[in-house]
N, C-alpha and C positions, 0 to 999 in steps of 0.2 A: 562660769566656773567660780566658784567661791576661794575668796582669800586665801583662808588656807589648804585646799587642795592646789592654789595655783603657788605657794612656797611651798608646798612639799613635795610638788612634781621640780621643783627648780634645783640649783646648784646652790643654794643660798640658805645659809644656817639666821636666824633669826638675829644674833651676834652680827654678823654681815649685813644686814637690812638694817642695824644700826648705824654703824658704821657708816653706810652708803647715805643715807638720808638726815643723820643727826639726830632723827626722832628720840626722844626715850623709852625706855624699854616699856613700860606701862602703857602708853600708847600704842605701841607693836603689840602689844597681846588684847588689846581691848579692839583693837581693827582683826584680829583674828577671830575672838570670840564675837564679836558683834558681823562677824563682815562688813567692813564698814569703812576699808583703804580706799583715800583717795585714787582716780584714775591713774594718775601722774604717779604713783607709787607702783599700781597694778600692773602697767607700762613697763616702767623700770625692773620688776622681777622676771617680768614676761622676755625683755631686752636683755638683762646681763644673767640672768637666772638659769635661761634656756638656749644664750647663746643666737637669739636672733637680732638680724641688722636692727636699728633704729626707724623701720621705714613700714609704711600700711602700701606700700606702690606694691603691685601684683608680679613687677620686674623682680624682685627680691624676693618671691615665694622659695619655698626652699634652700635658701642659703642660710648658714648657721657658722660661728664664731666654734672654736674648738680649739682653747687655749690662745694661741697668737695666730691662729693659722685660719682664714678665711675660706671656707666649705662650698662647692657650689654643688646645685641640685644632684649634678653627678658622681660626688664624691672628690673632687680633682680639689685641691687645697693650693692657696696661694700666702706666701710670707708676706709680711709686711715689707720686705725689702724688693723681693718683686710686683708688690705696688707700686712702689717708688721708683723703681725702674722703667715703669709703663714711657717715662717722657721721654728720655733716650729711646726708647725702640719706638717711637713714633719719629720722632727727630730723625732716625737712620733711615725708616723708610721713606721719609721724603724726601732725604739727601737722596736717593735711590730713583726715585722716580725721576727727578730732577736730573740726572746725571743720565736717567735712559730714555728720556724727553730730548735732549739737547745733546749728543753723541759730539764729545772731541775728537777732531782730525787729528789726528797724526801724523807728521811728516816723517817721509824716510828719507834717509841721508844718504 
């Protein structure tokens, strides 16, 4: 796909590809007119542009970024704060197992 088919299929004003990379502007239009961006640029539109992960791994097909909110193949969106949650509910389930591995007696009185 050519340079500039792949920024005008993206989220990204030419303004913002500044911004993001520090290039100046005259080099932004000479990589469009020539096709002629760096990979590591081409990457980065392809990544914050379109909303996909940082990753070439085939785990990650289908997932896409959608403002703050993490897409999976299914449609099902997760917050950033329940990422960050993910270690507590792991933590709970092995207090869990742990507690139904090893049963406390109880006496009765």
């Amino acid at each position: 796909m050519q340079f500039a088919d792949l920024l005008a299929h993206s989220r990204l004003s030419l303004e913002n590809l500044q911004e993001l990379t520090g290039r100046h502007r005259t080099t932004l239009r000479r990589w469009l007119d020539q096709d002629s961006a760096p990979l590591e640029i081409r990457r980065l539109v392809d990544i914050i542009g379109h909303g996909r992960p940082p990753s070439y791994a085939q785990a990650w097909d289908g997932w896409r970024f959608m403002g703050d909110i993490l897409m999976d193949p299914d449609g099902q969106g997760v917050s950033p704060d329940e990422v960050r949650s993910v270690w507590i509910c792991r933590q709970l389930q092995a207090e869990l197992k742990r507690l139904h591995a090893a049963p406390v007696q109880y006496l009765l009185f």
